[in-house]
C-alpha angles and dihedrals in degrees: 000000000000132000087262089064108069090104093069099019104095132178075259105062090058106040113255101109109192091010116147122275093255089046095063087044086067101041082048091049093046098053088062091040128096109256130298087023132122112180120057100249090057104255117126117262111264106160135139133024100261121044122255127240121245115263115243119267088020123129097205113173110239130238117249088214093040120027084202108054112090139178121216115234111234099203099050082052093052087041088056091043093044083068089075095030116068111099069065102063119124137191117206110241110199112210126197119237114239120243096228081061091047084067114106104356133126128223111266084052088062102039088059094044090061090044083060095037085068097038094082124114136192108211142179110326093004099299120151132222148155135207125271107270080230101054110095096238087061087092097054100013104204112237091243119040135166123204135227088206136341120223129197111213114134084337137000105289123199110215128198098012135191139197108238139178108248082222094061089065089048089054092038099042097041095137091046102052134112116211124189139170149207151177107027110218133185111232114191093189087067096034084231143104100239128186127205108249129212121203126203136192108181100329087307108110108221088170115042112171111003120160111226135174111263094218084082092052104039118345093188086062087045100053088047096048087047097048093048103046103032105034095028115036093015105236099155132063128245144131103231106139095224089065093051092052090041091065093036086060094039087056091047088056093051096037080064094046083047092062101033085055079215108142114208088039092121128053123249134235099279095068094049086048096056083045102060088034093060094051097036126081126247086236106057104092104166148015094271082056093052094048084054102049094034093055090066097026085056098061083046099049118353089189085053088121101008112134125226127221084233084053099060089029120035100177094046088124088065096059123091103221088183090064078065107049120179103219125053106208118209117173109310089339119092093200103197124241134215140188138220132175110205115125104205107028126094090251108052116118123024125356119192102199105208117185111217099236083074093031098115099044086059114100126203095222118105098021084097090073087062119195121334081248096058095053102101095049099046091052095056096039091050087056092048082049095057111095113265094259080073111025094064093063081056103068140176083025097207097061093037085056092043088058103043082055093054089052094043090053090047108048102035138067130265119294094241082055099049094045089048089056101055119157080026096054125099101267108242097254092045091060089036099055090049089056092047089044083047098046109034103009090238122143127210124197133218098253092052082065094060110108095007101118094042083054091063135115100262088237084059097057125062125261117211121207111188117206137216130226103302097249097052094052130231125321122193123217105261130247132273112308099021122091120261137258092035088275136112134200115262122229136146090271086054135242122018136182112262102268094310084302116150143179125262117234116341115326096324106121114209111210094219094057087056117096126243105276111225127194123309131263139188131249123240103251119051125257091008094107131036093203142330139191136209120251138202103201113135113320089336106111101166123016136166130214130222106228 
């Protein structure tokens, strides 16, 4: 207890029954002092010419110089006393002082009035207190106090106080405590679904704001929450190899959505979920759990949790994967293709990715034919893209454009032949135009032409990537404003745009709109760039790019 204390603390209380006078002033002292301390003001107890024995049921720490010289520990004493205690428990509660009672005071009015501000205390079943003006700790109240006795006098005064841990009255009042918890959370640093946790003694909230794992809570919510968001939506690390072929096969199945441009193809979360729930135990919780179990179910059964392709896409078997080839073929070069599904964005439909280093063999003809699966849809848009003189003799636009695809299919060559072909292939409108003319006797002339593919849906056209050297990475053509291939022209002022020439919208490149590469030539300064050409494009006669 505090210095304030030596009226109640007695050799009794702590536990030297018939010691000397001098002896119970330094156990009183000690129990106010900070710890390891025996007189009040916190020095160690060195009185008296001979040293004094040990009292009976203590635990004092021995002297390396005098066996027989001991120091009374001041928080085994308040832990001992808190028993007792705890109806008397209290929480600082710091209160702001208000600015209308800022106004014409000086400043050792102020200052007192912050020192009170502070001393304010919630206690058992919402009471209020604050510590005696005469008690020691009235100058730097502790955020957690008990107290030996409270008095109501002008206010409700706490007597014979003591700093305490907030975690000492947890330990203490066990059996007395409230917990309760809040907002469940999902950590994937910890592998674990934790919950905030409140604890209460007597109203009074010794813990605020404390992480702890949910499984002690509720392991059913647990085991949901980490099935769902590590399993699932794979929010966790780890190296198991059934979780690497699982996402392989999960990007294979979107990759095929991807193509088909079918929404729904895959199946959502919900079906992995009941996947995972019906092979896992009740009792794996987190990711530690799962390690544990894993590591016997494996040498069992190793596809114990190893996805199919029927699994994530059921009617896999309906879909033409030869409609979406991977590779465009364009004389001796194979130019590989990608998909992407993503209406709105500039990337969404059909990318050709061209390295540079072949850049200026590739040809722009026979790209506007698109993929075999694509057919159907960019006959009828191109219909609803023909100015309204014509379209009208087109109608209903969706089985015009059916049955343009059917004769298409029917009267030209197969698509790898005609991509092959390229610059020798049938451009797209001038079949097109035959089958209209065949069908429907329609003609339709060149001008009407003029603005169509810019008119089409941005999944219908192609999208071009060029690509740098293979050991410097990818590089997209740039936005508007900016030149194209990732790349500027080099000059003694720096970096210019390639000739004027700009990109078209966005960042689609259109290889028409590229000029004649010539041969290649090397920068000035060794191992800045990887390769360059020559091109005629306006007064620019030589030119270098920055890779």
């Amino acid at each position: 207890m505090n210095a304030d204390a030596k009226a109640s603390g007695t050799p009794e209380a702590a536990g030297r029954a018939g010691a000397a006078p001098d002896d119970a002033k330094a156990v009183v002292g000690l129990a106010g002092a900070e710890r390891g301390t025996s007189e009040a003001d916190g020095r160690p107890s060195t009185s008296g010419a001979a040293p004094a024995r040990p009292a009976a049921g203590s635990t004092p720490s021995t002297s390396s110089s005098d066996p027989y010289k001991r120091a009374w520990d001041g928080d085994t004493i308040h832990k001992a006393l808190l028993a007792g205690l705890l109806s008397q428990v209290g929480m600082q509660q710091t209160a702001e002082i208000k600015a209308s009672a800022r106004t014409g005071r000086d400043a050792a009015q102020l200052k007192r009035m912050a020192r009170q501000a502070r001393n304010e205390y919630l206690g058992a079943r919402g009471i209020r207190f604050a510590i005696f003006p005469g008690s020691p700790l009235n100058k730097k109240p502790p955020a957690f106090v008990m107290a030996g006795e409270l008095v109501e006098t002008s206010r409700l005064w706490a007597r014979d106080v003591a700093r305490i841990q907030p975690d000492w009255a947890e330990e203490v009042g066990a059996h007395l405590v409230k917990r309760t918890y809040s907002e469940p959370s999902w950590s994937s640093k910890r592998g674990a679904a934790t919950v905030r946790e409140k604890v209460l003694l007597f109203g009074v909230p010794t813990v605020a704001d404390r992480q702890v794992l949910y499984s002690r809570v509720d392991r059913e919510a647990a085991r949901e929450m980490f099935v769902r968001h590590a399993l699932v939506e794979g929010q966790w690390t780890t190296h198991h190899r059934f979780w690497a072929e699982n996402q392989r096969i999960l990007e294979e199945a979107e990759e095929l959505a991807a193509r088909s441009r079918q929404r729904g193809l895959v199946v959502d979360d919900d079906v992995l979920f009941d996947f995972y729930d019906a092979r896992i135990p009740d009792d794996v919780v987190s990711a530690r759990h799962f390690d544990q179990w894993w590591k016997g179910a494996r040498r069992r059964d190793p596809d114990l949790l190893t996805f199919t392709l029927d699994l994530l896409v059921p009617t896999a078997d309906e879909i033409d994967t030869s409609l979406f080839p991977e590779r465009w073929p364009q004389g001796e070069l194979e130019l590989p293709l990608t998909y992407q599904f993503s209406p709105g964005t500039d990337a969404d439909g059909v990318t050709v990715h061209l390295p540079i280093s072949v850049l200026n063999r590739v040809v722009p003809d026979g790209f506007d034919w698109m993929v075999p699966g694509l057919l159907d849809e960019l006959t009828v848009a191109t219909i609803r893209a023909l100015p309204k003189p014509v379209r009208v003799q087109l109608v209903p636009a969706p089985d015009v454009g059916r049955d343009v695809a059917a004769w298409l299919r029917a009267n030209r060559p197969e698509w790898d032949d005609m991509a092959r072909a390229g610059d020798m292939a049938e451009p797209f409108r001038v079949a097109f135009t035959r089958a209209v003319r065949d069908l429907r006797d329609v003609d339709i002339p060149d001008d009407a032409w003029v603005g169509v593919p810019e008119r089409l849906p941005a999944h219908l056209r192609v999208t071009y990537r060029v690509l740098s050297e293979p050991e410097r990475g990818w590089r997209r053509s740039s936005a508007r404003g900016r030149t194209c291939w990732g790349c500027s022209v080099v000059s003694r002022r720096g970096r210019r745009p390639l000739c004027g020439l700009r990109c078209g919208r966005r960042w689609r490149l259109r290889l028409r709109s590229l000029p004649r590469l010539g041969r290649a030539s090397r920068g000035r300064r060794r191992g800045r760039f990887r390769r360059g050409f020559g091109a005629r494009q306006g007064s620019c006669r030589r030119l270098r790019l920055a890779l």
